[in-house]
C-alpha positions in Angstrom: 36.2 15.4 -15.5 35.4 11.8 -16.1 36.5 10.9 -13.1 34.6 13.4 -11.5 31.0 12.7 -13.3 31.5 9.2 -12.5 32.3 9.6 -8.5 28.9 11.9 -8.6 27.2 9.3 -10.4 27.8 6.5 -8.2 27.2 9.0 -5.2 23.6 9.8 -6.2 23.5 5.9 -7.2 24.2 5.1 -3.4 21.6 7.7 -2.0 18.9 5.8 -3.5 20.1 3.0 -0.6 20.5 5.7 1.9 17.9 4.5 4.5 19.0 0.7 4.0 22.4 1.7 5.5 20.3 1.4 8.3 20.7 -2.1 9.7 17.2 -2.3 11.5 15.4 -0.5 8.8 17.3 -3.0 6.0 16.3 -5.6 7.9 13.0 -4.4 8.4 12.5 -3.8 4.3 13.5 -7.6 3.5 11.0 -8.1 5.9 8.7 -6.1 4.2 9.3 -7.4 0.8 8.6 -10.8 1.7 5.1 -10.0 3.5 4.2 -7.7 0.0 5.6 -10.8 -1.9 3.3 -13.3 0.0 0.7 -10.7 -0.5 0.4 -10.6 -4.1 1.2 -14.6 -4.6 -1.7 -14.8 -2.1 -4.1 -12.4 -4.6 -3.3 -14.8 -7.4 -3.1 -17.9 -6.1 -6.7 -17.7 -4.2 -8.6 -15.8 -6.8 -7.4 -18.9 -8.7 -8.6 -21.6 -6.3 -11.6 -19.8 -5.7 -12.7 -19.3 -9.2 -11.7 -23.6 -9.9 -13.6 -24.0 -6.4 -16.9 -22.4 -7.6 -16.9 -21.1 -10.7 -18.5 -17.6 -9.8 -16.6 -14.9 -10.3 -18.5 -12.4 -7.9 -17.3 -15.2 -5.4 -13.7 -14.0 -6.3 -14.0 -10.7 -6.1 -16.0 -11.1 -2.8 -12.5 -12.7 -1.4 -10.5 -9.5 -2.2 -13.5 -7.7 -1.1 -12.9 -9.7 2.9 -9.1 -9.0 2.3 -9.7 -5.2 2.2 -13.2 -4.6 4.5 -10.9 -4.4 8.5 -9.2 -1.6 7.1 -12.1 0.6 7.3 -13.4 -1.0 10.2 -10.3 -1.4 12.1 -8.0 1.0 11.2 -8.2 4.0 13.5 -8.5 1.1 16.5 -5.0 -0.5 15.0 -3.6 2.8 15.0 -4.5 3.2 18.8 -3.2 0.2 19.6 0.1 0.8 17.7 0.1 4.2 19.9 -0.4 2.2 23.3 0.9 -0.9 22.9 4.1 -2.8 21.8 4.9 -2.1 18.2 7.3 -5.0 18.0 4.5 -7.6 19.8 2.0 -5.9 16.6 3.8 -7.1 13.9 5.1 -10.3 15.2 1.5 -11.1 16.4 0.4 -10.1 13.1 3.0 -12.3 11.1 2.2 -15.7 13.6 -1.2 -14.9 12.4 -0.9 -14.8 8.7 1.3 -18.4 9.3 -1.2 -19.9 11.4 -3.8 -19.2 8.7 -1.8 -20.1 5.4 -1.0 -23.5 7.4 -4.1 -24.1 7.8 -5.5 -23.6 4.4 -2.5 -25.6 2.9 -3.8 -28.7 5.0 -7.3 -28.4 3.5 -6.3 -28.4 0.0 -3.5 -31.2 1.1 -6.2 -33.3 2.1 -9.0 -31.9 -0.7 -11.4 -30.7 2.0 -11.0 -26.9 1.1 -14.7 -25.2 0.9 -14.7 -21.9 0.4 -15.9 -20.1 3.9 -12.6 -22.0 4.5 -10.8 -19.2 1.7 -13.1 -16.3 3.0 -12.4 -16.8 7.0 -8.6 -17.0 6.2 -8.4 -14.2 3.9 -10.6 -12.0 6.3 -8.4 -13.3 9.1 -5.1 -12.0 7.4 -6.9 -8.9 6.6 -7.2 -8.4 10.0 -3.7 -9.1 11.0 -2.6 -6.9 8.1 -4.7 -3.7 9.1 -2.8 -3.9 13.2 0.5 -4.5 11.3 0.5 -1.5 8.9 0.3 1.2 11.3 2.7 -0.5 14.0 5.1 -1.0 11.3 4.9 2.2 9.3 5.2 4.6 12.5 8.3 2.9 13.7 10.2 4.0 10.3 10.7 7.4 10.9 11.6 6.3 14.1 14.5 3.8 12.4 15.8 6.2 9.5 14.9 10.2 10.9 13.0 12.5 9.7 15.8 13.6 6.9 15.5 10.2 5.5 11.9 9.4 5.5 11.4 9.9 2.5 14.0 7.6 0.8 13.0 4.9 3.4 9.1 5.4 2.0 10.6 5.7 -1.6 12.2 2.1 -0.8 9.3 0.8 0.7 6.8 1.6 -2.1 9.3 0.0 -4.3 9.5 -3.3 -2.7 5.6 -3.0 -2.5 5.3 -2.0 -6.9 8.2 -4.6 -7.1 6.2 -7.3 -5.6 2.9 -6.0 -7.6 4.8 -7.3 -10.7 6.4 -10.3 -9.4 3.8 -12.0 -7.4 1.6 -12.7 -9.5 4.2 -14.0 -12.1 5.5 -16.3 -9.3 2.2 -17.4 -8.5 0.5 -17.8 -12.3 3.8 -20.2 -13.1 3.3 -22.3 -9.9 -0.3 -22.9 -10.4 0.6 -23.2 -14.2 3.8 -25.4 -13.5 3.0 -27.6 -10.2 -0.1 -27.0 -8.3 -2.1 -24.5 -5.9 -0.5 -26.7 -2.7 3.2 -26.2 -4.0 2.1 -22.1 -4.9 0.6 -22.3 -1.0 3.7 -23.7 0.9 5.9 -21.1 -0.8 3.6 -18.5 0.9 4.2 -19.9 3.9 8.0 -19.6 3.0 7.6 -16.2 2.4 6.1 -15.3 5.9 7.7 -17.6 8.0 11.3 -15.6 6.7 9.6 -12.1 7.0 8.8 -12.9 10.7 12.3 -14.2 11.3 13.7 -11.1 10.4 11.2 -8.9 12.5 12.8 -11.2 15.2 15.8 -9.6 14.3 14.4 -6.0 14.4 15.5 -3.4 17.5 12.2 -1.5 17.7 14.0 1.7 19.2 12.6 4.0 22.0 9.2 5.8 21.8 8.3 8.9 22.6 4.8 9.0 23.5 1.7 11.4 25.0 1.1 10.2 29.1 -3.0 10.3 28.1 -1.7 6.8 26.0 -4.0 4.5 29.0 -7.5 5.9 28.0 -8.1 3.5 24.5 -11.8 6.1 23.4 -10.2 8.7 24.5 -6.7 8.6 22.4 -8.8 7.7 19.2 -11.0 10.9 19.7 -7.6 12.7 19.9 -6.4 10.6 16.5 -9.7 12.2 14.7 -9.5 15.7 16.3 -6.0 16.2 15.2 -6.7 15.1 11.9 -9.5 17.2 11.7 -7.6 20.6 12.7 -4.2 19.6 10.9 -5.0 20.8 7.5 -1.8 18.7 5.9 -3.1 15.6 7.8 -6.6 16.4 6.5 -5.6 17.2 3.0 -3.5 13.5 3.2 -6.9 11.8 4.5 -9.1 13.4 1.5 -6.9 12.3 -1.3 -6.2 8.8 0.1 -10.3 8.8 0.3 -10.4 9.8 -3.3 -7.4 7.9 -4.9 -8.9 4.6 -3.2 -12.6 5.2 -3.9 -12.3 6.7 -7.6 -8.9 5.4 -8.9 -7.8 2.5 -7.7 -11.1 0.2 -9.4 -9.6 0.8 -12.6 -7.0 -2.2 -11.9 -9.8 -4.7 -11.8 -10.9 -3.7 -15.2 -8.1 -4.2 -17.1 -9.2 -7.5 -18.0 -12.5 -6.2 -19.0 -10.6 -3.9 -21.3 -8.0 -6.2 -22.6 -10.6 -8.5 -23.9 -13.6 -6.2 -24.6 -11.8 -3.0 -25.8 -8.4 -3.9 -26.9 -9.4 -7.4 -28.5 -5.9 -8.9 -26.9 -5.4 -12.6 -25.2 -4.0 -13.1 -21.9 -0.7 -12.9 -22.1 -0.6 -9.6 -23.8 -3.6 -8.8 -20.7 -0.7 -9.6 -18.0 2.4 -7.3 -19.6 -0.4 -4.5 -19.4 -1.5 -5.7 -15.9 2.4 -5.2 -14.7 2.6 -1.6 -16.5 1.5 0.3 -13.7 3.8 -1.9 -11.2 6.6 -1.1 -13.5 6.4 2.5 -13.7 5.7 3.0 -9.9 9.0 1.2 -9.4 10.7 2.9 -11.4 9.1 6.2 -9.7 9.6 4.9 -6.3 13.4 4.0 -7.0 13.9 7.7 -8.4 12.2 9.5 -5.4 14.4 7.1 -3.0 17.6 8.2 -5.3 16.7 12.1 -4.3 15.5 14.8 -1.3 13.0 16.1 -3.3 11.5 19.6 -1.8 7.7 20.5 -2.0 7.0 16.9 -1.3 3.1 18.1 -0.7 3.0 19.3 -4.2 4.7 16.2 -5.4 2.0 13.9 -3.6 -1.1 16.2 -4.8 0.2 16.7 -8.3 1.1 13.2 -9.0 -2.4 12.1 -8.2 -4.0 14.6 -10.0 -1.9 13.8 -13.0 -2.4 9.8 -12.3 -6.0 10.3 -12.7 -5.5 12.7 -15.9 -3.8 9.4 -17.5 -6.5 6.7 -16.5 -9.2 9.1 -18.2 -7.1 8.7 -21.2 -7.1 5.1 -20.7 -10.1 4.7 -20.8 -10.7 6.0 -23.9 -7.8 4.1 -25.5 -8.2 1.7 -27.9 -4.2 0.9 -29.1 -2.3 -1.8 -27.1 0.7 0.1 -27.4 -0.7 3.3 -26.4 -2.6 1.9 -23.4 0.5 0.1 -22.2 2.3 3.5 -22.5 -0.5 5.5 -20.2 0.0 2.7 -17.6 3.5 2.9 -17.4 3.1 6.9 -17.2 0.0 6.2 -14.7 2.2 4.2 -12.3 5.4 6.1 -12.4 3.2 9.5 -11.4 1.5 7.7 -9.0 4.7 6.8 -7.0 4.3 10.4 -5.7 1.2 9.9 -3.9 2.1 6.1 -2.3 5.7 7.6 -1.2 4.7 10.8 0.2 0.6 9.6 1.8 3.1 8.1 4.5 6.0 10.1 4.1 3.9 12.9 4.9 1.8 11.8 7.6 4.9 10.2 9.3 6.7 13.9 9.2 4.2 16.3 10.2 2.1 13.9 12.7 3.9 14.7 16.4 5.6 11.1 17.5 2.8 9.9 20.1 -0.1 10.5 17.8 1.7 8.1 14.6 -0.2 5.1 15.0 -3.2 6.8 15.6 -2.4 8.7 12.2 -1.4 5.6 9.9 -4.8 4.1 11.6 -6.8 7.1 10.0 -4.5 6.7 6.6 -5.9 2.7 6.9 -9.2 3.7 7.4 -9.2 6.4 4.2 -7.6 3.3 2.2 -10.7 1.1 3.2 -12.7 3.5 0.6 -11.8 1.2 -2.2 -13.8 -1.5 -1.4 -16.7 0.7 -1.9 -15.5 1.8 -4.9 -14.8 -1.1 -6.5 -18.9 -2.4 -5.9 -19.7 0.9 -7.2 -17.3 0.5 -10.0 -18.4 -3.0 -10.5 -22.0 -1.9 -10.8 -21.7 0.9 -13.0 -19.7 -1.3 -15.0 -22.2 -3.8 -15.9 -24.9 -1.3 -16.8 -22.8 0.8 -19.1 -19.1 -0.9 -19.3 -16.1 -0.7 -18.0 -14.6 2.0 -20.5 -17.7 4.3 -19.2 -17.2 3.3 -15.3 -13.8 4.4 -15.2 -14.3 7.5 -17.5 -16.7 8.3 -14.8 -14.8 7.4 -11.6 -11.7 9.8 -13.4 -13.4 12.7 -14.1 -15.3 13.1 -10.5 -11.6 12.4 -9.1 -10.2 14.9 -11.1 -12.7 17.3 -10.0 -12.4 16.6 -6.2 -8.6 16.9 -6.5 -8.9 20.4 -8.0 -11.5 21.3 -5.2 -8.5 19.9 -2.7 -5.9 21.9 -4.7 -7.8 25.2 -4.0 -9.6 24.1 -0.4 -6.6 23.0 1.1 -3.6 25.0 -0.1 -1.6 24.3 2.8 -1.2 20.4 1.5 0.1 21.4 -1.5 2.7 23.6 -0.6 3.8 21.4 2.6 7.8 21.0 2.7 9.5 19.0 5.2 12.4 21.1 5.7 9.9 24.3 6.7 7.3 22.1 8.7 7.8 23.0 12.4 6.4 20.0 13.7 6.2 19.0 17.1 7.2 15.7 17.2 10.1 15.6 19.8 7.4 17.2 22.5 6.6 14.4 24.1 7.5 12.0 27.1 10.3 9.1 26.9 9.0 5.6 27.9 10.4 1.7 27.8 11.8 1.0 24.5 10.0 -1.5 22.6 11.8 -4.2 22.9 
């Protein structure tokens, strides 16, 4: 029996790397883990050089605020262009951008001419190259793995992307704290120069897409309309909107909390910071380690719960009992960033995924506005008020979802009938 227990136990150990037996989906996630890496070094490092810079602190927010505004703006266009164009070209184009642009702002602070438009154009520059990579590079997954595996693949990818949350901004904070924002810098130029010589290394395989692909308006009109009349796609779209606009914000103000509300210094501020990181991890890894059925209910449940927790938060005013609603927060919340693309990348037919992540994008740019609305209502009333606010509203659009939409909720991959394979073969990527 022992030996038995233990043979299952490394068996469902192994399904967690399921997808990464995959060699062009393993090499594809190292790739990924670098770019999320670079990513969060990036958010610390800048924030850092910009605040020494200028001194202003709306000046730093307004950098993350540049990093986020393409998606919005761009995103259904990106997801055209991963439709018609390339996929392979995308993210490789993408990658030589976010080099070109780190290079460039390491030689201004190498030679102590950095100004900060310098900052803003290079982090709106990446932002850009980062809203035509996401959709290129998420719709070729399912493509990689299969459908029976998406969802580990997503589960994997959301936990190099929680894993990075925690460790990039560790890496980068003992740089700066260590050497200096030049040394912090290079290693981010490390990070994407690697991550683009593994996409070399990347067989995009063969796509499958609609013959209409040559008309640009006309395929992004076809992105909105199917959105609009698949209920599952629509349901995704709403809660991404919601989660981004309404829950999201509450990760700027944990400093405001940490110093205002739970009276603790900054190291104690960072442990709570990486809560949420930690327990999406942890969620993510879990997801990846199982085929979970009624992955709609998963995704709408473990929003609607995530908000429940941030309420609490902010009404917290024990460490101890914050840190523990954070940990909950992000381990529930794995749900909705495993399944938003999991989802979308399952039911969406195969010529139309680009066009779909583009849309997802576009629902992510919310959280820009919600974090200047956030902000704002934060400086009238506090931060413990702003995010009570932002979590009941959410909590009362997810239960209009919930009922509206009952087809999300009760989606299951192994019943959805999708039509993915009805389409027409053309050149592989490659």
């Amino acid at each position: 029996m022992k030996i038995r227990s233990f043979i299952q136990s490394k068996a469902k150990t192994l399904r967690v790397f399921d997808s990464l037996q995959d060699e062009n989906f393993r090499l594809l996630w190292w790739a990924s883990w670098m770019w999320y890496h670079a990513r969060w070094v990036e958010v610390t490092v800048l924030g850092w050089v910009v605040l020494v810079l200028t001194d202003s602190p709306f000046l730093v927010g307004l950098v993350g605020f540049f990093r986020m505004i393409p998606m919005p703006i761009l995103g259904v266009i990106a997801g055209m262009v991963a439709d018609r164009a390339n996929r392979r070209y995308i993210s490789l184009g993408a990658q030589v951008v976010n080099i070109v642009s780190v290079a460039m702002l390491l030689l201004t602070l190498i030679f102590d001419f950095a100004e900060y438009w310098h900052i803003a154009m290079m982090t709106l520059t990446m932002g850009i190259a980062w809203t035509f990579d996401f959709p290129a590079r998420r719709s070729v997954i399912t493509d990689l793995v299969g459908t029976h595996r998406v969802v580990n693949a997503m589960s994997m990818d959301m936990a190099a992307m929680t894993g990075s949350k925690m460790m990039g901004p560790i890496l980068g904070g003992a740089l700066l704290a260590t050497t200096s924002a030049e040394v912090a810098i290079f290693l981010l130029l490390i990070f994407y120069v690697f991550g683009a010589a593994l996409l070399l290394r990347v067989h995009f395989p063969e796509r499958q897409l609609l013959p209409e692909q040559s008309r640009p308006l006309k395929m992004i009109a076809e992105g909105f309309s199917y959105i609009r009349t698949n209920p599952v796609m629509l349901g995704v779209i709403v809660v991404t909107v919601i989660a981004n606009m309404l829950l999201f914000p509450f990760v700027l103000m944990v400093p405001v909390f940490a110093r205002d509300v739970l009276e603790i210094g900054p190291g104690l501020m960072g442990i709570l910071m990486a809560a949420d990181g930690f327990g999406s991890m942890i969620g993510a890894v879990y997801l990846a380690s199982r085929e979970p059925r009624d992955q709609g209910k998963i995704f709408v449940l473990g929003t609607t719960i995530a908000m429940g927790l941030v309420l609490g938060f902010s009404f917290s005013t024990v460490f101890g009992f914050s840190l523990l609603i954070l940990f909950l927060e992000g381990l529930v919340i794995a749900g909705f960033g495993t399944m938003q693309s999991a989802i979308t990348l399952t039911v969406t037919p195969v010529a139309m995924r680009g066009r779909a992540m583009g849309v997802v994008m576009m629902a992510i740019g919310a959280s820009p506005i919600g974090i200047l609305i956030t902000g704002a209502v934060a400086e009238v009333w506090g931060a413990p008020v702003a995010i009570a606010i932002n979590s009941t509203v959410a909590l009362i659009a997810m239960v209009a979802v919930i009922l509206g939409i009952p087809t999300l909720r009760r989606f299951n991959f192994g019943e959805e009938k999708s039509q993915t394979n009805m389409a027409v073969e053309l050149p592989m990527d490659n």
